[in-house]
C-alpha positions as CSV (number, residue, x, y, z in Angstrom):
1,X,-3.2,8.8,1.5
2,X,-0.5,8.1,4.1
3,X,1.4,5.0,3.7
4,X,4.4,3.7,5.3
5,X,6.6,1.2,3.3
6,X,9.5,-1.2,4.3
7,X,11.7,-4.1,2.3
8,X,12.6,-6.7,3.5
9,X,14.8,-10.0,3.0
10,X,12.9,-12.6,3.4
11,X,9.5,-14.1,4.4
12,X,10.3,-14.8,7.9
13,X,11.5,-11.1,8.5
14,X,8.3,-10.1,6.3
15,X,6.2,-12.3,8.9
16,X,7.7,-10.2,11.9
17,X,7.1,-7.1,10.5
18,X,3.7,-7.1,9.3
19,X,3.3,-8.2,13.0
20,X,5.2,-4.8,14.3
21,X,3.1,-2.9,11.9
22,X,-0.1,-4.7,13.8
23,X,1.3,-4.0,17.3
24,X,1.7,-0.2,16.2
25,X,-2.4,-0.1,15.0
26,X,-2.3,-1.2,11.0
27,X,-5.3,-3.2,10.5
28,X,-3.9,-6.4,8.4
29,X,-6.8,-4.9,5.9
30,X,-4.4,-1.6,5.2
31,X,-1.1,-3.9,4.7
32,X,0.0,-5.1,1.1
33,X,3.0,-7.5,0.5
34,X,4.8,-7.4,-2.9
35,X,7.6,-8.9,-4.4
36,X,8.7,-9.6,-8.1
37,X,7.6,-13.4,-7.4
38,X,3.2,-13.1,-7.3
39,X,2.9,-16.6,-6.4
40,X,5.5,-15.9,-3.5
41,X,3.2,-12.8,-2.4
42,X,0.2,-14.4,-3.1
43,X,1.2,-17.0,-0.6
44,X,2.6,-14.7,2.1
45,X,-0.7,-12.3,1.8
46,X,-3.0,-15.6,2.8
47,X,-0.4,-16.6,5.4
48,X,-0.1,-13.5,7.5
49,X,-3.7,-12.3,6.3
50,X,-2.4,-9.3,4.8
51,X,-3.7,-8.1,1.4
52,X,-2.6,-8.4,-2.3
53,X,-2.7,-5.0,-4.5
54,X,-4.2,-6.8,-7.8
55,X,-7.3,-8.3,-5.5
56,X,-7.9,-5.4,-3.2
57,X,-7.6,-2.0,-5.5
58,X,-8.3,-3.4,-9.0
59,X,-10.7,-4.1,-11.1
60,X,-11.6,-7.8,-12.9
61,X,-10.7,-5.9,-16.1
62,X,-7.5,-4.5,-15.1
63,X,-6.7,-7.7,-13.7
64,X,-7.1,-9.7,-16.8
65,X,-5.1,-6.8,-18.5
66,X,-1.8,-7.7,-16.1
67,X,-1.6,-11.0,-17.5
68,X,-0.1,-9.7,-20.5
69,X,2.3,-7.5,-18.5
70,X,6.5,-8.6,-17.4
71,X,6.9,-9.0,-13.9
72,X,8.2,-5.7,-13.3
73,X,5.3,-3.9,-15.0
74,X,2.8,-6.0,-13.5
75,X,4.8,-4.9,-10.0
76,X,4.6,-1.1,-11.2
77,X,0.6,-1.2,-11.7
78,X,0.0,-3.0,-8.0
79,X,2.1,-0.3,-6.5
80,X,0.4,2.5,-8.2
81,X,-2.8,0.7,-7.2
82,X,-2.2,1.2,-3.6
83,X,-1.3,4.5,-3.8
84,X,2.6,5.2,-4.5
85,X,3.5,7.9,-7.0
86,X,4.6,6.4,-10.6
87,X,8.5,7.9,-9.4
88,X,8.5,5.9,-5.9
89,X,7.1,2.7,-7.5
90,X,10.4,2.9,-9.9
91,X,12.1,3.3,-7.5
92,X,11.1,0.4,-4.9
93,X,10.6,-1.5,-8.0
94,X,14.3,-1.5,-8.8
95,X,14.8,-2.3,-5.0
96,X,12.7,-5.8,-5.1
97,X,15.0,-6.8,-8.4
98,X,17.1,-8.9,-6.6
99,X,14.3,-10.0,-4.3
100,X,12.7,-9.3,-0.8
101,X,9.5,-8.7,0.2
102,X,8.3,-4.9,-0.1
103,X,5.4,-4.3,3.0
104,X,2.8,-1.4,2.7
105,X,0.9,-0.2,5.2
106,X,-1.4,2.4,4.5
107,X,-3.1,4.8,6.8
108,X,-6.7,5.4,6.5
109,X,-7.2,9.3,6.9
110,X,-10.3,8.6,9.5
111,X,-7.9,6.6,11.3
112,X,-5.4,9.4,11.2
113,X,-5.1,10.9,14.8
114,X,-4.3,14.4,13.3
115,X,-4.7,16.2,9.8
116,X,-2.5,18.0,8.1
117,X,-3.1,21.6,5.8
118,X,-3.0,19.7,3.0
119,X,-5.5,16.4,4.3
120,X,-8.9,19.4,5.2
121,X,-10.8,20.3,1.9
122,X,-11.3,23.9,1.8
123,X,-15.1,23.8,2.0
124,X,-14.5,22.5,5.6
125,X,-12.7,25.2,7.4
126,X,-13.7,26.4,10.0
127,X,-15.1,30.2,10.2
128,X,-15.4,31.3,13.9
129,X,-18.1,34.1,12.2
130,X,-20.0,32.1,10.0
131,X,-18.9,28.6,10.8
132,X,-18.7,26.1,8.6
133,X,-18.6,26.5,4.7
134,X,-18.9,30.1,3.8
């Protein structure tokens, strides 16, 4: 899954951006806001219409787990819940410490105007002999 991710200050930048990502073809369906605050995400996600990792990619059961779990590990699971590697959700999770808004925007692969080598499953190539699926 493709994904483009940004920080930001503050809600007001967070606002204008999750508006750039609109204007560049992000359905507000594909864009997640976190920050190390829930109740401050929570609230920018029904403002600006955008989703919220915990409701969108997890379960009631994993959901319940996370209230047992610090900020920063609850922070950790929503990012790997959208998609970032274990590595880059350290990583931006060391970046929202101090605060800001992390926005993630990911792109659907039938939305995708090209695919990469690595996006076609072998079984689909294309074989100008015996077509598709040999």
């Amino acid at each position: 899954m493709d994904y483009k991710v940004d920080i930001v200050n503050d809600e007001e930048q967070a606002l204008r951006h999750i508006l750039t990502l609109q204007k560049e073809s992000y359905p507000l369906s594909q864009i997640y806001v976190l920050t190390m605050d829930a109740q401050k995400a929570e609230e920018l996600a029904e403002i600006s219409g955008t989703q919220r990792a915990a409701a969108a990619d997890e379960g009631l059961s994993d959901s319940l787990a996370n209230l047992y779990l610090s900020q920063g590990e609850r922070l950790l699971e929503e990012m790997e819940a959208i998609g970032l590697s274990e590595y880059e959700a350290q990583q931006y999770e060391q970046a929202l410490e101090f605060g800001g808004y992390m926005i993630v925007a990911k792109l659907k692969l039938e939305s995708a105007p090209y695919m990469s080598a690595e996006q076609v499953h072998p079984n689909e190539i294309w074989n100008p002999q015996s077509g598709y699926n040999e």
